[in-house]
C-alpha positions in Angstrom: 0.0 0.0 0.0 0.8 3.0 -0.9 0.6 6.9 1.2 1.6 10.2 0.0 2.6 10.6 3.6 5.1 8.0 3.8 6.5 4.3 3.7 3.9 1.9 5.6 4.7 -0.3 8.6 2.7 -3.4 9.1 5.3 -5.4 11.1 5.9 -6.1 14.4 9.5 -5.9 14.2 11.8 -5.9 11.5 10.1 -3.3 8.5 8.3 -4.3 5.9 8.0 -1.1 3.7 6.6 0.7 0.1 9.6 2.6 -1.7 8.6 6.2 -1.7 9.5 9.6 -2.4 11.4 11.8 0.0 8.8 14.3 1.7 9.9 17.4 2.9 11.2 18.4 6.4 9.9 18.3 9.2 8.4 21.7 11.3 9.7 21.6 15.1 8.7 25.6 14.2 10.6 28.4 15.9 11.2 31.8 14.6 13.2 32.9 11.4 16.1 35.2 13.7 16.6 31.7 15.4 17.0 29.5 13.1 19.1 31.6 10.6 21.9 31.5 13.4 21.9 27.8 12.7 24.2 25.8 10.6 22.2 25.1 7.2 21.8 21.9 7.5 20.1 22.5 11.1 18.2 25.0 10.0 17.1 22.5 6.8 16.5 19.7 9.6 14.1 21.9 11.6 12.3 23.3 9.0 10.8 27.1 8.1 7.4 26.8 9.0 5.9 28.7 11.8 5.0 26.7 15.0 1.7 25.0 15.7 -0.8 27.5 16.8 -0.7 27.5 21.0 2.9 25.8 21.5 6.1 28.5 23.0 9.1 27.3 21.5 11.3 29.8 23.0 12.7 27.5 25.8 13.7 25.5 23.6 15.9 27.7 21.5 16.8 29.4 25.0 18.5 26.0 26.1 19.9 25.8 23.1 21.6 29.3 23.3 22.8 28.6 27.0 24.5 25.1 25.1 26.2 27.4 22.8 27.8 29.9 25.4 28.3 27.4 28.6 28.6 24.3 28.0 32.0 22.3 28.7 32.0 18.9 28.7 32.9 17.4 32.1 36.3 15.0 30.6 37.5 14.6 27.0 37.5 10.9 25.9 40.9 9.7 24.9 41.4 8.4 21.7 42.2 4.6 21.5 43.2 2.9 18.1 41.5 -0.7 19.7 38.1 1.2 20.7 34.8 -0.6 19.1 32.2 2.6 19.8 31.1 4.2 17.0 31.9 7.7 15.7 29.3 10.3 16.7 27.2 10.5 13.4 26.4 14.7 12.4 27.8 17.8 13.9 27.0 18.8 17.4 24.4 20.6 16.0 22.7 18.2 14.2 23.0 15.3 17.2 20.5 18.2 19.2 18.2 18.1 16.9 18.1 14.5 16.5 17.5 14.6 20.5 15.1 17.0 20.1 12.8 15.0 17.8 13.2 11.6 19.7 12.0 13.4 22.7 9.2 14.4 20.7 8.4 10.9 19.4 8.8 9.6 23.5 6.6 11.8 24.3 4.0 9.9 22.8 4.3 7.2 24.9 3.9 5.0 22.1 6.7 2.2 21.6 6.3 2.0 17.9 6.8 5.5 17.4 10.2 6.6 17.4 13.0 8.4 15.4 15.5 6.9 13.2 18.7 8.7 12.8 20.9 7.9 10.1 22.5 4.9 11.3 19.4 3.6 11.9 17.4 4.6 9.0 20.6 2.7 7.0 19.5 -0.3 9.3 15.8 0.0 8.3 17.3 -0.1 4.9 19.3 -3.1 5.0 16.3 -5.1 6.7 14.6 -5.0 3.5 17.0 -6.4 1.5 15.9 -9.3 3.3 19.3 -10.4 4.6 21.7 -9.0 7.7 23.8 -10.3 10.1 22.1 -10.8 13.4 20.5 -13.8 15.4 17.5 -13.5 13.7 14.4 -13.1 16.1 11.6 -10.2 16.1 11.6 -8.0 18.8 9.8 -5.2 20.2 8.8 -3.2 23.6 5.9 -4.7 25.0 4.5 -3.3 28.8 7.6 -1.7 28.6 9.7 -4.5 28.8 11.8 -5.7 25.4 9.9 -8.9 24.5 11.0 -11.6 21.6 7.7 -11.6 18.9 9.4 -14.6 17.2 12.8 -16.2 16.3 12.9 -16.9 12.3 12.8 -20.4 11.6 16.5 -21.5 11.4 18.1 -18.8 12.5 20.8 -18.7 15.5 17.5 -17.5 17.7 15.7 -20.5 17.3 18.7 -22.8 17.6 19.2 -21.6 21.1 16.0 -22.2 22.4 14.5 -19.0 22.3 10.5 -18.6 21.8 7.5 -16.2 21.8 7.0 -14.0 24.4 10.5 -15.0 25.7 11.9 -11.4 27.6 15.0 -9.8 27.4 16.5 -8.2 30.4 19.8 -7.8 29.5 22.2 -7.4 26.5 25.9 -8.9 27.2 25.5 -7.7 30.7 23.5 -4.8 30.0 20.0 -3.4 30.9 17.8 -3.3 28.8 15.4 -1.0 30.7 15.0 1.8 28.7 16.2 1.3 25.6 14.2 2.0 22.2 14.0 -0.7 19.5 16.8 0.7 17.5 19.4 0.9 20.6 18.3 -2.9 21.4 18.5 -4.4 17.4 21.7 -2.3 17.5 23.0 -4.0 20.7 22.0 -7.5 19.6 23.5 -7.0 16.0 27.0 -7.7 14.7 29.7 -9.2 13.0 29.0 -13.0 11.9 30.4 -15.2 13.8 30.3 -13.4 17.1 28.4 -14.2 20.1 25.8 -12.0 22.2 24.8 -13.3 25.4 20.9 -12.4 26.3 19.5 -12.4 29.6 16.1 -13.9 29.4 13.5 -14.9 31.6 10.6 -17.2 30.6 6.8 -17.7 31.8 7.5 -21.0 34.2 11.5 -20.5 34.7 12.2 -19.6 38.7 14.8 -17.4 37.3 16.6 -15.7 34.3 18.8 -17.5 32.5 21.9 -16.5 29.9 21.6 -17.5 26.6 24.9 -16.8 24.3 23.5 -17.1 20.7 26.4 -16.7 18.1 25.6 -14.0 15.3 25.0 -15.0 11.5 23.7 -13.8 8.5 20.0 -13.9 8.0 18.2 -14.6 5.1 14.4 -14.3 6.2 12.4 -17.6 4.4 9.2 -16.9 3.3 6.8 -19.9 2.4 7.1 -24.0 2.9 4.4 -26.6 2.3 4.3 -30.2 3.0 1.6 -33.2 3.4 1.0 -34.8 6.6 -1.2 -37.7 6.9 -3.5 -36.7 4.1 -3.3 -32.9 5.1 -1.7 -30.1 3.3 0.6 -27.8 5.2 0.8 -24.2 4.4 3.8 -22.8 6.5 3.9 -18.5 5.9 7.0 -16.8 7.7 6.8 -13.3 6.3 4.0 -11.6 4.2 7.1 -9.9 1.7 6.1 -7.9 -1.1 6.4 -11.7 -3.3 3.8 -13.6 -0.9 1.3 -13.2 -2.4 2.2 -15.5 -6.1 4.2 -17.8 -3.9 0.9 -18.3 -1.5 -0.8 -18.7 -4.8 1.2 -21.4 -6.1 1.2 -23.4 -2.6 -2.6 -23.0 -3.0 -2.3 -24.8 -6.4 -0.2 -27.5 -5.1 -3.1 -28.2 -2.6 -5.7 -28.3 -5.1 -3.5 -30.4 -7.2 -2.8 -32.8 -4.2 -6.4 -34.2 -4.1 -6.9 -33.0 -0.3 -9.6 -31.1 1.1 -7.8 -30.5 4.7 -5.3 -27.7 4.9 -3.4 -26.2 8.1 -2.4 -22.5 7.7 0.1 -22.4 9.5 1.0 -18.9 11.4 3.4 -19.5 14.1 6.4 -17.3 14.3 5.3 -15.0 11.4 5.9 -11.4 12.3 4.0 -9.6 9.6 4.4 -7.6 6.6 2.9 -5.8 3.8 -1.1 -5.3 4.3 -2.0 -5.9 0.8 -0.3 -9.2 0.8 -2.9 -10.0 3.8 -5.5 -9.0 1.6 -5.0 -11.1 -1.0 -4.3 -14.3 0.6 -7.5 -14.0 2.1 -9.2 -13.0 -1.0 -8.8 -16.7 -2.3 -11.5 -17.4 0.7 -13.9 -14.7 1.0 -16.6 -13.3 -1.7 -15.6 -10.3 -3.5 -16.3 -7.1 -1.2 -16.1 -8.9 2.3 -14.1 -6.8 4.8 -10.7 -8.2 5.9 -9.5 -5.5 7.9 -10.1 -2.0 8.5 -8.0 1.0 9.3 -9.2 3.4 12.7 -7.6 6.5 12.3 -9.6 8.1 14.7 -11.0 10.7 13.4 -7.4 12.5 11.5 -9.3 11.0 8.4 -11.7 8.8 7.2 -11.3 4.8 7.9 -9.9 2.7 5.3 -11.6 -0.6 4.5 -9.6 -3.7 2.7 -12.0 -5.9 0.9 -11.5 -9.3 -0.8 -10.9 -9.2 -4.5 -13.3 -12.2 -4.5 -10.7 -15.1 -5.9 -13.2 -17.2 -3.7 -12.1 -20.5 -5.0 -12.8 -22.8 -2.6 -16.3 -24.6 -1.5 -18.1 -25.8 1.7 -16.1 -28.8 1.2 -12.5 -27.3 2.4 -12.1 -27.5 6.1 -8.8 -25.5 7.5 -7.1 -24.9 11.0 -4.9 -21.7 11.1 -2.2 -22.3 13.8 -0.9 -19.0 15.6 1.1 -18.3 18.8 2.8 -15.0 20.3 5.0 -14.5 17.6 1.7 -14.4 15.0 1.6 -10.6 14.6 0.1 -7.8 12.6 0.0 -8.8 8.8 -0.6 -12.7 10.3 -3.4 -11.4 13.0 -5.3 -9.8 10.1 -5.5 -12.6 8.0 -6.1 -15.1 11.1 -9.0 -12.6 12.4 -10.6 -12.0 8.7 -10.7 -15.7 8.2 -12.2 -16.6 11.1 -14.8 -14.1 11.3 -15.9 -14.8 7.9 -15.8 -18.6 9.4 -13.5 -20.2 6.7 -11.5 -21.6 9.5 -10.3 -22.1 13.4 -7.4 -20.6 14.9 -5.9 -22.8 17.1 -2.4 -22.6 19.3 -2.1 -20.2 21.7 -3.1 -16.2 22.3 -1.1 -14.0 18.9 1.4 -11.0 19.5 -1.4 -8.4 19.9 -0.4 -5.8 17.3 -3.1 -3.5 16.7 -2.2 -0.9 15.2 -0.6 0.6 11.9 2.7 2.7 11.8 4.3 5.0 9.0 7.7 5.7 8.1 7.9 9.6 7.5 11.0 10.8 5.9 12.5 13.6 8.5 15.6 14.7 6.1 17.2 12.6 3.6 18.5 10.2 5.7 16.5 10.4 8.5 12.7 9.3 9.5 10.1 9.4 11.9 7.9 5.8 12.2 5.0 6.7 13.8 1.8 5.0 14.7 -1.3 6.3 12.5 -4.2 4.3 13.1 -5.9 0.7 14.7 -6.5 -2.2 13.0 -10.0 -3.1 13.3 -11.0 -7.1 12.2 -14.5 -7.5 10.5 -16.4 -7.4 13.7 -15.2 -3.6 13.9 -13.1 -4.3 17.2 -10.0 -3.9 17.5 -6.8 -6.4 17.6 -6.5 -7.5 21.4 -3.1 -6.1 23.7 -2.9 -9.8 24.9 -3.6 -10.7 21.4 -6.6 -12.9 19.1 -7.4 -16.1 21.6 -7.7 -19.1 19.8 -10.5 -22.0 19.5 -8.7 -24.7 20.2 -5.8 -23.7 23.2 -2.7 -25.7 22.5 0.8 -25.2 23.6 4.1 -27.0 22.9 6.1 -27.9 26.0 10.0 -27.3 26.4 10.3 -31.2 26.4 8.5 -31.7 22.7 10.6 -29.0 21.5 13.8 -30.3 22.7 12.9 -33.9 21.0 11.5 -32.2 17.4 7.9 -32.8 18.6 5.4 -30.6 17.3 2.0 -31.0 19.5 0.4 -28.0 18.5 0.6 -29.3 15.2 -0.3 -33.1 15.9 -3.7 -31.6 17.7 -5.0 -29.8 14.5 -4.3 -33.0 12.4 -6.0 -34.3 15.4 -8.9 -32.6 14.5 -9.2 -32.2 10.7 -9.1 -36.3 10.7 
């Protein structure tokens, strides 16, 4: 999807984005006599327009002038050849306004709305590449407290054990209390071949536990599908910008495989581009059923996603769609539409609880705000759960089955569909 505002988040995590244009700067406001004393690329940064009607900028620009004429800092680093911290990015000048427009995101009290310097906008770039170096798990800041949405099958994550809902307390010794998404991905990131060790503690565990997970390069999968015991498997990682033909061909291997039975299967998949949603759940619904809506309380009018109306399948077709915590956005709208429209049953355990739509907002050319713009609202008009959609059928998957390859959550719904 497209928006003349911006690019368009519909991940938990790791972005999922529409290439767009750069849009102009962004107005903190201030006066003209201000801002000319400013370097040019400050003064660029902040913008010419006036401020919003009602809002006294003038402490700000007083701190700033007390910066210029007192400030000392209190010791000067010393340089060392074997130091691994990074360069300060932009002049002084240009690191304050950065500050100035995190706090302003903060302020929200929103965790996915936040700033992305240029480091971190190059990040956001690399991510959709679809391969980095990393341990490969979805993260984000849940009740305040930085919470894993899913390791990617395969990935260094998921070969040390760690789930859904796992939480991370600490970063190679350090607290993560506090940080923003960006600091933490940052933390956790690095060379291949290195190791990060994660403090984590679990629902069930007495206490936290270290896990050292050694970094790689990621390559996020997309699609599998097997048969199992006269069912067809439909396993969806990511809804990528390519989704939906792939999910189209899988659906024509299940047609072609003579079965009737089919297990969507939603565990561990983050999210991604909306319209991919759409369409996947267009080959179940009549032509103008509503998949999701977008709440944008009241800045606009709602948006309503309908199904195109592919609508190939009969009464005959019987399907489970398995989901856990790391089953967010994108994979919450197209568990939710299907089940409302009652093409299927979720089963597994409670999903992520993403509810709501964000924007990436070019700031200055390499530089963004992403910032939440409206709810997700399922067919029934309500909004996407905090604690996420609650399945039909509750099944979990013990630390014991995972440690011997055994898949119960998956063994119930073919359970059920025999």
């Amino acid at each position: 999807m497209q928006s003349d505002r911006g690019m368009r988040f519909f991940v938990a995590g790791t972005v999922v984005l529409t290439a767009l244009g750069f849009v102009g700067g962004f107005a903190l406001g201030g006066n003209s006599r201000v801002q000319s004393a400013l370097p040019a690329s400050v003064a660029q940064a902040i913008g010419a327009e006036t401020p919003p009607e009602g809002v006294d900028l003038s402490p700000v620009w007083r701190a700033w002038r007390v910066m210029d004429e007192k400030f000392v800092p209190a010791s000067v680093p010393e340089k060392n050849a074997s130091s691994t911290e990074p360069e300060p990015v932009g002049t002084p000048e240009e690191r304050r306004v950065y500050g100035m427009i995190q706090g302003l995101a903060e302020s929200l009290g929103d965790p996915y709305t936040f700033f992305l310097p240029p480091v971190e906008q190059k990040q956001f770039e690399e991510d959709l590449s679809g391969e980095f170096g990393g341990v490969g798990m979805e993260i984000e800041i849940k009740d305040e407290i930085l919470t894993v949405v899913t390791p990617l099958k395969g990935t260094p994550a998921e070969k040390a054990g760690i789930k859904p809902g796992d939480l991370v307390l600490e970063i190679d010794g350090e607290s993560t209390r506090g940080l923003d998404i960006t600091t933490a991905v940052n933390k956790i990131r690095g060379p291949k071949g290195t190791t990060v060790v994660l403090t984590m503690m679990r629902e069930g565990w007495n206490r936290t536990r270290e896990v050292p997970v050694v970094r790689d390069t990621i390559n996020l999968p997309i699609i599998d599908t097997e048969i199992k015991e006269g069912v067809f498997v439909i396993a969806l990682h990511n809804f990528t910008a390519n989704s939906p033909q792939l999910f189209r061909d899988a659906l024509r291997e299940f047609v072609e495989s003579g079965s009737s039975k089919l297990i969507l299967d939603l565990r561990g998949n983050p999210g991604g581009y909306l319209e991919a949603a759409v369409d996947m759940a267009s080959w179940f619904l009549p032509s103008g059923r509503v998949v999701v809506s977008e709440d944008y309380a009241g800045h606009q009018d709602n948006v309503e996603h309908r199904s195109r109306g592919y609508d190939i399948f009969n009464q005959n077709l019987k399907m489970i769609i398995l989901v856990d915590k790391g089953s967010a956005s994108a994979s919450e709208i197209l568990a939710g539409a299907l089940r409302a429209h009652g093409k299927g049953q979720l089963l597994g355990t409670n999903t992520f609880g993403k509810g709501s739509v964000q924007e990436l907002v070019p700031i200055t050319e390499d530089t963004g705000l992403k910032i939440t713009v409206a709810r997700w609202l399922l067919p029934d008009g309500k909004q996407i759960p905090h604690d996420g959609l609650v399945p039909d059928v509750m099944a979990t998957t013990s630390d014991e089955a995972i440690k011997t390859g055994k898949d119960e959550q998956m063994e119930k719904a073919l359970e059920l569909l025999r």
